[in-house]
C-alpha positions in Angstrom: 162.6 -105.1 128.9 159.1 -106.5 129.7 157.7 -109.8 128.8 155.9 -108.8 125.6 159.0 -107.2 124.2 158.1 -103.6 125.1 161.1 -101.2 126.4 161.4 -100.1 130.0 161.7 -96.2 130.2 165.6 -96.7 131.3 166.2 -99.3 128.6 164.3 -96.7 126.3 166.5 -94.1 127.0 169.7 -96.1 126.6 168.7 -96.9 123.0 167.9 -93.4 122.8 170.9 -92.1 123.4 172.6 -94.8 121.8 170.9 -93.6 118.3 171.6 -90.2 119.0 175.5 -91.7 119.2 175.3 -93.5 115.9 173.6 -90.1 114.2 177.2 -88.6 115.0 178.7 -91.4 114.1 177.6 -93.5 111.2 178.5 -93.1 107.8 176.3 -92.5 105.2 176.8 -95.1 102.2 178.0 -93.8 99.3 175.1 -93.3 96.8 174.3 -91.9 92.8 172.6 -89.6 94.0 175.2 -88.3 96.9 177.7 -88.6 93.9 176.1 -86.5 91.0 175.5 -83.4 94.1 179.4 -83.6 94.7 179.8 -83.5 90.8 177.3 -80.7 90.3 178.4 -78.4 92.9 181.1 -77.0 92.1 179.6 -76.0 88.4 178.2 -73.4 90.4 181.1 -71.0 90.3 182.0 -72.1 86.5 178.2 -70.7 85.6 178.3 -67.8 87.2 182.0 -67.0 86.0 180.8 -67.8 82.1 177.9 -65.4 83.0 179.4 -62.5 83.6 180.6 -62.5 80.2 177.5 -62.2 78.5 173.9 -60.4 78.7 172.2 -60.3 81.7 168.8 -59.7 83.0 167.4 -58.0 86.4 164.0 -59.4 87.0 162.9 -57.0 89.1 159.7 -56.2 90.6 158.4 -52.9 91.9 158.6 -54.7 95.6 162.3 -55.3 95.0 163.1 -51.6 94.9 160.6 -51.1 98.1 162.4 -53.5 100.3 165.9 -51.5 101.2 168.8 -53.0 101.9 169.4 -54.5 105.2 173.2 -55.9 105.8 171.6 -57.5 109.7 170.1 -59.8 107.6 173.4 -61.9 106.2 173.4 -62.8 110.1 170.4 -65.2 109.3 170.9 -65.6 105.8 174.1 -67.5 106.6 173.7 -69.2 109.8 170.2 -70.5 109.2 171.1 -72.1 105.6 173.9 -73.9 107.2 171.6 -75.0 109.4 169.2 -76.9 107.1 171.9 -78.0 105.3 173.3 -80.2 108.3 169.5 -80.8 109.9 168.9 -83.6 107.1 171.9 -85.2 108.1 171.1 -86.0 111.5 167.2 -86.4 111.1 167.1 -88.4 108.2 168.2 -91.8 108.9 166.4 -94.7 106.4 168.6 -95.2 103.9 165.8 -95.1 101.1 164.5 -91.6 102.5 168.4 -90.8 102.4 168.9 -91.7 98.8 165.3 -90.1 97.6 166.2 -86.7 99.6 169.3 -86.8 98.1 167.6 -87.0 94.1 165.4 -84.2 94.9 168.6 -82.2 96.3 169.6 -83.3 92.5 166.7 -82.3 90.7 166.6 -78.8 92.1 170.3 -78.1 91.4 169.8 -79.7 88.2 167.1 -77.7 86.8 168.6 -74.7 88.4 171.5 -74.9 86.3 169.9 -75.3 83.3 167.7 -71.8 84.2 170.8 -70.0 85.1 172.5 -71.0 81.6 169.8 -69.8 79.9 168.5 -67.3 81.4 171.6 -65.6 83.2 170.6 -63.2 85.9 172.7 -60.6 88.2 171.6 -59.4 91.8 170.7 -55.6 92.1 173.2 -55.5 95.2 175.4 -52.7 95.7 179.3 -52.1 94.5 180.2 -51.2 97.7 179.1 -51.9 101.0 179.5 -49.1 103.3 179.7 -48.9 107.4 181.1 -51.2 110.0 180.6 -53.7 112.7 179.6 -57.1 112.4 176.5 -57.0 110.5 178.4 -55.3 107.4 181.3 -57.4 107.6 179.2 -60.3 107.2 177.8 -59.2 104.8 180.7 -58.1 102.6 182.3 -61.7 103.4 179.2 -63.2 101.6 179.4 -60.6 98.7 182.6 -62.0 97.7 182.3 -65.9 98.8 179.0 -65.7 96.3 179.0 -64.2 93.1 175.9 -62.0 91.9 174.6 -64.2 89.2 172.8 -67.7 89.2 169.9 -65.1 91.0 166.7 -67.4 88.9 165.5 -69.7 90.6 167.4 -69.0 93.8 169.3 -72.1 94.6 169.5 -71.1 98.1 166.1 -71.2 99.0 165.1 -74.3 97.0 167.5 -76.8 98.7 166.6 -75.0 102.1 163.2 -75.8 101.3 163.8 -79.8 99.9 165.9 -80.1 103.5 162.8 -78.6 105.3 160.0 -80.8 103.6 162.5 -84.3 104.0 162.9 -83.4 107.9 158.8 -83.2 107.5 158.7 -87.0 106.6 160.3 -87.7 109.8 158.6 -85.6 112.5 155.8 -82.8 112.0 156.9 -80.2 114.4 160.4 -80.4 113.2 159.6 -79.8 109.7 157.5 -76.9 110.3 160.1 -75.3 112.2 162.6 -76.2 109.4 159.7 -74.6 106.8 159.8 -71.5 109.2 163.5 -71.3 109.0 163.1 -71.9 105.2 161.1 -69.2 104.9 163.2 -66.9 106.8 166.0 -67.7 104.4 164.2 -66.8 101.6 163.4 -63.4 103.3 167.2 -62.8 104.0 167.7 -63.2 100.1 166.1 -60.1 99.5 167.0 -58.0 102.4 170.8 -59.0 101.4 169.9 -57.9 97.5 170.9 -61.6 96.9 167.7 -62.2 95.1 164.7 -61.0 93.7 161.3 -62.0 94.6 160.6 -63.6 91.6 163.8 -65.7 92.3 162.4 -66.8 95.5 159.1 -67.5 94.4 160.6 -69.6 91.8 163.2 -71.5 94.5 159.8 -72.4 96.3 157.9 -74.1 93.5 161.4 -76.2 92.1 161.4 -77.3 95.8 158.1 -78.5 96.1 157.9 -79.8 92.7 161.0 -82.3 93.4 159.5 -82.9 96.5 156.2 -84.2 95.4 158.3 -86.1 92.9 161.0 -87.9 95.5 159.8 -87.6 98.8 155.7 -87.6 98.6 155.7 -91.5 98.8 158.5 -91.5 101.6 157.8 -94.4 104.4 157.3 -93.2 107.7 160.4 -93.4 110.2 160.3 -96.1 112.9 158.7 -94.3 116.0 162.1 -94.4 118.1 163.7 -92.2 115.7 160.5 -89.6 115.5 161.4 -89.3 119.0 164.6 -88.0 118.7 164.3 -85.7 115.7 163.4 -82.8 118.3 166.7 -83.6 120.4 168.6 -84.0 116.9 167.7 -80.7 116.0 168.4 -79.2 119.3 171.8 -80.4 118.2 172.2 -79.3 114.7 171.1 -75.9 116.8 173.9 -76.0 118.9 176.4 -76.5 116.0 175.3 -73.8 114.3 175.3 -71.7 116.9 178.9 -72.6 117.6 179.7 -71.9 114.2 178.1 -68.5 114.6 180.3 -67.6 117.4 183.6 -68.8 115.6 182.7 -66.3 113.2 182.3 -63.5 115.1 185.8 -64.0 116.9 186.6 -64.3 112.7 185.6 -60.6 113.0 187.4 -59.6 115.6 190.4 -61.0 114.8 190.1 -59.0 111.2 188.9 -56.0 112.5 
């Protein structure tokens, strides 16, 4: 360390990697917030079970019947949700931008719920899912781990898009590529018949609406850990990745 307090590059990257450490590491303190998301995700399921018992609607656009079917596509739906799931987890690190990201995670689901109850909505996708290889089995596994209702507004791409505008607070280039990867999710929605358009239009708005709500006034990070939100991610990368490849021995172990 030199005289006016200033890290040395090698005592920089010590407490670099030393943060990195405690990212893997630390637990998160136990919140409201954290506890009412616990509480309201697994009403999910119950919604979409009370749903199928009564009327439904198909919001469907003239571009929904244009863009075909694409079962490639539940390759990057899945994957790429799972990672912006986790990439708040490591990034986000101040304890007030933990608890705020965690109420706008809230809000979403929240107002989501209230949509789906009353104004239930089924996916246009197919009975049955026909061909082989990995692409198709994918996507049958998330035809049956996700039920078609709950379609407006889509869920799925709201909270991708609250996890990509939090990782935003912390470090510009990893939010826009977390926005990018958003995005991408929301275009696997309709590829995979998991959504309509007017589903994912709606999951944008909810997500920026909570977000200028909880997270506009977010302080800035301390300028160590900006730094390492690109190595983070690189990280939350590679877990994914290895998560990807688990599944496809899934595959060929079932197949």
């Amino acid at each position: 360390m030199q005289a006016d307090g200033r890290l040395t590059s090698p005592d920089a990257v010590r407490v670099g990697w030393r943060t990195a450490a405690q990212s893997l590491t630390r637990p998160y303190p136990v919140t409201l917030p954290m506890v009412a998301l616990m509480l309201l995700v697994p009403f999910y399921i119950f919604i979409a079970e009370a749903a199928s018992g009564r009327a439904v609607h198909a919001p469907e656009l003239a571009l929904d019947r244009i863009v075909p079917l694409q079962p490639v596509w539940a390759l990057i739906y899945g994957p790429l949700y799972l990672f912006l799931i986790l990439l708040p987890v490591f990034v986000v690190r101040q304890e007030a931008h933990i608890r705020r990201t965690f109420w706008a995670y809230v809000t979403v689901w929240s107002i989501a719920y209230a949509c789906f109850l009353l104004f239930p909505t089924r996916a246009s996708r197919p009975a049955l899912v026909t061909g082989g290889g990995f692409a198709v089995w994918g996507l049958r596994f998330l035809y049956s781990a996700d039920p078609p209702y709950n379609c407006f507004p889509s869920l799925h791409v709201a909270h991708s898009f609250v996890s990509a505008l939090t990782c935003w607070r912390v470090h510009r280039s990893v939010g826009m590529v977390a926005v990018l990867c958003a995005s991408v999710v929301a275009v696997s929605t309709l590829f995979t018949k998991q959504h309509y358009v007017v589903d994912v239009v709606a999951g944008v708005l909810l997500a920026c609406a909570a977000a200028a709500v909880w997270l506009r006034t977010c302080p800035r990070p301390p300028a160590l850990e900006r730094r390492l939100a690109p190595f983070l991610t690189l990280g939350t990368l590679l877990i994914v990745t290895l998560a990807l490849a688990c599944y496809w021995v899934a595959y060929r172990l079932t197949t």
